[in-house]
N, C-alpha and C positions, 0 to 999 in steps of 0.2 A: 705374541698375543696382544700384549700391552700398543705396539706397533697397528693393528690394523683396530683398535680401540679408535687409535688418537684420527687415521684416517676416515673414520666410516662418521665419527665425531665432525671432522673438519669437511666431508662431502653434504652431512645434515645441517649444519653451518651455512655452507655457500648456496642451497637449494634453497633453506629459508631466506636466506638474502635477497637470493634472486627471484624466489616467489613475490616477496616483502617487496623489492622494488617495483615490478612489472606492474603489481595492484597500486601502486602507488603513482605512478606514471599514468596509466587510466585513468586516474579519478584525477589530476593534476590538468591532462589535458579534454578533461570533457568538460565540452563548453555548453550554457546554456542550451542554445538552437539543438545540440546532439542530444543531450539530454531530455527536451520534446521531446525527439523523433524517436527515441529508446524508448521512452513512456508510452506512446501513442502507439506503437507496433508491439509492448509487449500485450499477452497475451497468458497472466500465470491462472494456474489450475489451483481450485481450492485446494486438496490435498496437500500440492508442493507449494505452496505461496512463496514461503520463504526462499526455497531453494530457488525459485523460476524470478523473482526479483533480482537475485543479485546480477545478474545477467546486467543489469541496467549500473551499476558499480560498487563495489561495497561502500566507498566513503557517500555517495548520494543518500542509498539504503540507510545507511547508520546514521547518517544526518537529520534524517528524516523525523522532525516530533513533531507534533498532532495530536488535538481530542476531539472526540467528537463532541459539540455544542448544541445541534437537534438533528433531527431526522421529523422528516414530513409522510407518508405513506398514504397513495390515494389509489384509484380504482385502475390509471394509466400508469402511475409511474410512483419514481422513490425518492426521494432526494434526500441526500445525509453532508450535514456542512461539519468541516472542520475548521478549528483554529490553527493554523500553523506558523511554526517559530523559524527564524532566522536559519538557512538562508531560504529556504523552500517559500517561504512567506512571500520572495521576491519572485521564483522563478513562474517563468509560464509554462512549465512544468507542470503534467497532472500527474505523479504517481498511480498505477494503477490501484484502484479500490476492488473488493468483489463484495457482493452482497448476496446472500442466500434468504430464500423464503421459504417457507413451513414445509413448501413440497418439494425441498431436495434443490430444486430449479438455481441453478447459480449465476449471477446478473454482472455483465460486465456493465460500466459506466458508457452510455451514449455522448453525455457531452458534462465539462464540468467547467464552470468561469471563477473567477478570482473575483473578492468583492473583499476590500481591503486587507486584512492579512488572512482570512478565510477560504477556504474556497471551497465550492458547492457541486456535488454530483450530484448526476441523474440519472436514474436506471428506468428502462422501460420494462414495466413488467404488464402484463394482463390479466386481470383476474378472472377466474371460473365464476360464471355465472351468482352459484351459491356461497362466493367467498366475497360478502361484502367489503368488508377490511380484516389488514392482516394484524394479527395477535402480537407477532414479534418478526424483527427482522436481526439476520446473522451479518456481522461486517469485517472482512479481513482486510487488515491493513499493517504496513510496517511495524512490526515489537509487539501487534495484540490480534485478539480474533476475541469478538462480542456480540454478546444476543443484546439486542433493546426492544424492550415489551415495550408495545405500544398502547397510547391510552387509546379509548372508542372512538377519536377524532384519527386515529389515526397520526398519532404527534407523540415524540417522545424529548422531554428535555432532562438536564441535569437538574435534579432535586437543590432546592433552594435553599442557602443555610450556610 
């Protein structure tokens, strides 16, 4: 008994080993340029955000910090900038962002550029007729998922202070 103890022990052992290296190897040999191309074709669902990310690597994923600084909301489109920290700050890497509006509708980013250590999306969105501006907008993004109420300009910053 004690025998197949030490075995099933020394099998869950070398599996985490070798899980532990292979993730480790991935994220060792992804290079910037792949990195794009993994961010630009993924493709995650609000639901699974988390899960459908890591596809892209977990060390990228976990590296990943950010806050959001404003959000802009107008009648064509959304744009929400973030601060980000080393090394994401450098890459031209866009992690995928999603944004949801009031009616369920959930917004991939159309195009986002880098403006010093920030970088800015934009989602196209369209509004109905009777929805002059939107109230609040929803943002999943690596480690949070957040609603920002928007003021009547349709502008949301971090409170002053």
């Amino acid at each position: 008994m004690l025998n197949r103890r030490i075995v099933a022990a020394a099998v869950l052992a070398v599996v985490s080993i070798v899980t532990g290296l292979s993730a480790w190897v991935r994220v060792a040999s992804l290079n910037p340029e792949a990195l794009a191309a993994l961010c630009a074709e993924a493709r995650p669902q609000w639901q699974r955000y988390d899960e459908d990310i890591k596809s892209l690597g977990a060390g990228p994923v976990a590296a990943w910090r950010g806050a959001v600084v404003w959000v802009q909301a107008g009648a064509t489109g959304i744009e929400v900038a973030f601060a980000l920290e080393a090394p994401w700050d450098g890459y031209e890497a866009a992690l995928p962002i999603l944004v949801r509006v009031p009616d369920g509708t959930v917004l991939y980013a159309e195009s986002s550029k880098r403006e010093a250590k920030a970088r800015i999306y934009t989602f196209v969105w369209k509004a109905q007729p009777e929805a002059v501006s939107l109230p609040w907008i929803e943002a999943r993004y690596p480690h949070a998922e957040r609603r920002f109420v928007l003021d009547a300009a349709g502008r949301w910053e971090p409170a002053a202070g």
